[in-house]
C-alpha positions in Angstrom: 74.3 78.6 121.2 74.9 79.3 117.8 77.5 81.3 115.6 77.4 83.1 112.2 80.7 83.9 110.1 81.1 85.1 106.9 84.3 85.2 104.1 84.5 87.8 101.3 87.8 88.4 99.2 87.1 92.2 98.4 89.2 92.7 95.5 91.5 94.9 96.8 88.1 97.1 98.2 88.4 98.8 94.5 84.5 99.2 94.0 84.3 100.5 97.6 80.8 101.6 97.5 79.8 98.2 96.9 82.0 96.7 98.8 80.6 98.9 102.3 77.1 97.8 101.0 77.8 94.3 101.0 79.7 93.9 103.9 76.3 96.1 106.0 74.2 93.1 103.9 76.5 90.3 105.5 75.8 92.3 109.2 72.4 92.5 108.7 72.1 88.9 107.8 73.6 87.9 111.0 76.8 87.8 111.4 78.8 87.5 114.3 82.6 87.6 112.6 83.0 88.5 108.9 86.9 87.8 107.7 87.5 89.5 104.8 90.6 89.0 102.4 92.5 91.6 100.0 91.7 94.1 102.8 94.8 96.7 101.8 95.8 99.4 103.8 94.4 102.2 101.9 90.8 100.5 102.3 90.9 100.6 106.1 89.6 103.9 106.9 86.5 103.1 104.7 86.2 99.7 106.9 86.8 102.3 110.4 84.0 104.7 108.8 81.8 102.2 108.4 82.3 100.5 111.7 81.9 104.5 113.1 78.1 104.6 112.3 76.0 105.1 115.1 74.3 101.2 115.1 77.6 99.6 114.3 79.7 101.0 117.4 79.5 96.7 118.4 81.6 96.1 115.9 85.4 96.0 115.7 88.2 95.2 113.1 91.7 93.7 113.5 93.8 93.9 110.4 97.0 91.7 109.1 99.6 93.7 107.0 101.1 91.4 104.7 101.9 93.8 101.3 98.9 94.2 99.1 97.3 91.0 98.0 98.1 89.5 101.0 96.3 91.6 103.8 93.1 90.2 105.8 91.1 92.0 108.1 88.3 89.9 110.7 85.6 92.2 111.8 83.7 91.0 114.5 80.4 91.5 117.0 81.6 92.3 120.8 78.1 92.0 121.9 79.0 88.6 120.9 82.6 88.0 121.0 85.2 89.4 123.4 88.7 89.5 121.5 91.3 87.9 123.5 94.2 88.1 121.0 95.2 87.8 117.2 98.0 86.5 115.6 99.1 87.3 112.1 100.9 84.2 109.9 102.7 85.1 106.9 102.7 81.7 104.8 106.0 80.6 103.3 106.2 82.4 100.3 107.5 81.2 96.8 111.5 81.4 96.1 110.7 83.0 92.5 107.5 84.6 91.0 105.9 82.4 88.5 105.3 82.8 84.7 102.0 84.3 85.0 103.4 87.0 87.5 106.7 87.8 85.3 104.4 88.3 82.2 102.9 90.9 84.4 105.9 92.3 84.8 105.8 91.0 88.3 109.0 90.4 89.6 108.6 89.8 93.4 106.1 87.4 95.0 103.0 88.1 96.9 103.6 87.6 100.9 100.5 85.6 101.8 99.2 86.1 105.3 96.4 84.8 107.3 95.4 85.9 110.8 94.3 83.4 113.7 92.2 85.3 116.2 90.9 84.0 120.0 87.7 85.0 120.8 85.8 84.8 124.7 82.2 83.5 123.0 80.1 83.0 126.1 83.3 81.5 128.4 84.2 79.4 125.7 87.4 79.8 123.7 86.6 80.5 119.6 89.9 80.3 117.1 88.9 82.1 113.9 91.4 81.5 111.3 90.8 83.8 108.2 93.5 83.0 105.5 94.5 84.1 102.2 96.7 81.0 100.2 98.3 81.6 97.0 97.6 80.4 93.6 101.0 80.8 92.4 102.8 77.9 92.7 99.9 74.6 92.1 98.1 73.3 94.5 101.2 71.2 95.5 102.2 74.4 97.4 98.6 76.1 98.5 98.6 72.2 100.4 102.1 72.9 101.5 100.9 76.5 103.4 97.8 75.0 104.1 99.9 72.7 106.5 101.7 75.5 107.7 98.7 77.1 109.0 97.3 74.4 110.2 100.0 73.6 112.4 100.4 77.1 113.5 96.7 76.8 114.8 97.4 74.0 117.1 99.8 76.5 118.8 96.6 78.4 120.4 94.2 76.8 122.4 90.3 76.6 121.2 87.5 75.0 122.2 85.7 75.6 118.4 87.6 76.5 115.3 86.5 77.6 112.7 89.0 78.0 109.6 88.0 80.1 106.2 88.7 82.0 103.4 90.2 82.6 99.8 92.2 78.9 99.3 92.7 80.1 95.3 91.9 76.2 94.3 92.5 76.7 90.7 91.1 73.9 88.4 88.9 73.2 85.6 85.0 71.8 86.6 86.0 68.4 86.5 88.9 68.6 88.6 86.8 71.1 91.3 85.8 68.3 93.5 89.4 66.6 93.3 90.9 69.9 94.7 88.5 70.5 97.3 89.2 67.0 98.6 92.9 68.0 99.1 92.1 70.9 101.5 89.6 68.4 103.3 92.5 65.7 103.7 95.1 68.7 104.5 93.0 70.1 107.3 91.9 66.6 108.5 88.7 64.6 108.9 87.9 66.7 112.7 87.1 69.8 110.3 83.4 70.1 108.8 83.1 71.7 105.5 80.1 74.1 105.3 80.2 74.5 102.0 81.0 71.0 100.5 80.6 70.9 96.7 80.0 74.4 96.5 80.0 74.7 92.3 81.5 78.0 92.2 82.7 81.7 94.3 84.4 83.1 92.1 84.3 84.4 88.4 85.9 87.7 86.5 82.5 90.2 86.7 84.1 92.7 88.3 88.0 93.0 88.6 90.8 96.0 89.8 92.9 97.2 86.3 96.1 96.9 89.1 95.1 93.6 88.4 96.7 93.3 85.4 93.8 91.0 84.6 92.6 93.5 81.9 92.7 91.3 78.6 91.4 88.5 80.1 88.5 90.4 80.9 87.4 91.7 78.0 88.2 88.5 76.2 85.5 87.0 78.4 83.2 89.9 77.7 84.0 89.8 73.8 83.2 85.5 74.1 80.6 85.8 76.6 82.3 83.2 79.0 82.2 83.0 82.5 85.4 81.4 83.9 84.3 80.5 87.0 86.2 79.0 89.7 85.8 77.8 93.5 88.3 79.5 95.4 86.2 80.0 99.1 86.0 78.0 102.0 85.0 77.7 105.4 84.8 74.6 108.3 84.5 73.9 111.3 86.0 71.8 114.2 83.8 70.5 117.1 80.7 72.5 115.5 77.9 71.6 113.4 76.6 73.0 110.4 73.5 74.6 110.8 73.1 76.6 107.6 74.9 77.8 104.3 74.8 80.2 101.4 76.6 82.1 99.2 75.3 85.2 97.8 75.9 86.4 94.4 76.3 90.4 95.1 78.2 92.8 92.5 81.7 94.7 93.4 83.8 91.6 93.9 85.3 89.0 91.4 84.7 86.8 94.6 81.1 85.9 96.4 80.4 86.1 100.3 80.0 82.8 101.6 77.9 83.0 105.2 77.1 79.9 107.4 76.2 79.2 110.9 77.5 76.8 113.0 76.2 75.0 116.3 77.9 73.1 119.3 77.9 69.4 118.5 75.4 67.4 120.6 73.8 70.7 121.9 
């Protein structure tokens, strides 16, 4: 018995045409959950719409309000999976915005959220945990909510869990690895990483002016640099790894990541 999940940060769902595309690509590549971050309110009918089509009445969405930038939504298969319950986690949040976000004339921080659903998958009890961590603060503090969560997981019983999403690991190449260990040792040794050394997810192709990101864009553009950076993850507890890829579609400054995972010593 296997499973197939999928993580895409959406940027906001700004280039929604894309966005509906790539999210029908993820379905048709198999699927079974697809947890999607920067899901915002005023993307959600486009996300219901979708779901609306006549071949994709299997599918259902629960959403996580945490203010914009912070809200997740999980999609998922019932033909597959039989939704038992969701919980939605707001992550402790920063006392005061940091320098980047006062430059941009932010001057409240971003609620990060993440949403722990249980799933009935075949009489067996599934936790997907799709999160959204912050890059404000260092990874001091993405460890520090990463702990959080995890201990708000134990809360709910699973027999698989499978943990994922935008972790914002900010670092230059040589220090990638280094930061990817930290989430390994945060979550603990139990979790498989399906993506381990993964060189990239994200880079600054397409962004949302709202953003504020505008200058550093088209200083890339003007230098011809891609500032690339891993910021997507996804493991597994009590599953194997069966397969992994990320695909490198347009409408995001983040890349889908899609793997599928096995019951240990099946």
């Amino acid at each position: 018995m296997n499973l197939t999940c999928a993580t895409y940060n959406i940027l906001h769902g700004y280039h929604r045409e894309m966005i509906l595309k790539n999210i029908r690509f993820l379905m048709d590549q198999g699927a079974d959950v697809i947890c999607l971050q920067e899901a915002e309110i005023d993307f959600e009918d486009s996300l219901k719409a979708l779901l609306a089509e006549k071949d994709l009445s299997h599918w259902k969405m629960e959403c996580a309000h945490a203010g914009r930038g912070g809200n997740v939504a999980t999609l998922w298969n019932t033909r597959v999976l039989a939704l038992k319950r969701a919980h939605t986690v707001h992550l402790p949040k920063m006392n005061t915005p940091s320098a980047l976000e006062l430059l941009r004339g932010i001057v409240e921080t971003v609620q990060r959220a993440a949403m722990i659903a249980e799933f009935d998958w075949g009489g067996r009890a599934l936790q997907i945990t799709n999160a959204h961590l912050a890059w404000e603060g260092g990874s001091r503090y993405r460890m520090r909510q990463l702990r959080y969560l995890r201990a708000e997981m134990e809360k709910f019983p699973g027999d698989f869990r499978i943990v994922t999403g935008d972790f914002n690991t900010v670092a230059i190449r040589g220090m990638r690895r280094m930061h990817e260990r930290r989430v390994e040792k945060t979550l603990g040794v139990e979790f498989r990483n399906a993506f381990p050394k993964l060189p990239w997810s994200y880079d600054i192709s397409f962004s949302d002016p709202s953003d504020g990101l505008q200058f550093i864009m088209t200083l890339a553009r003007a230098t011809g640099v891609k500032w690339r950076q891993r910021f997507d993850y996804m493991f597994a507890k009590d599953m194997t790894v069966m397969s992994a890829q990320m695909h490198d579609l347009p409408g995001s400054d983040h890349r889908p990541l899609i793997a599928t995972f096995g019951l240990v010593n099946a």
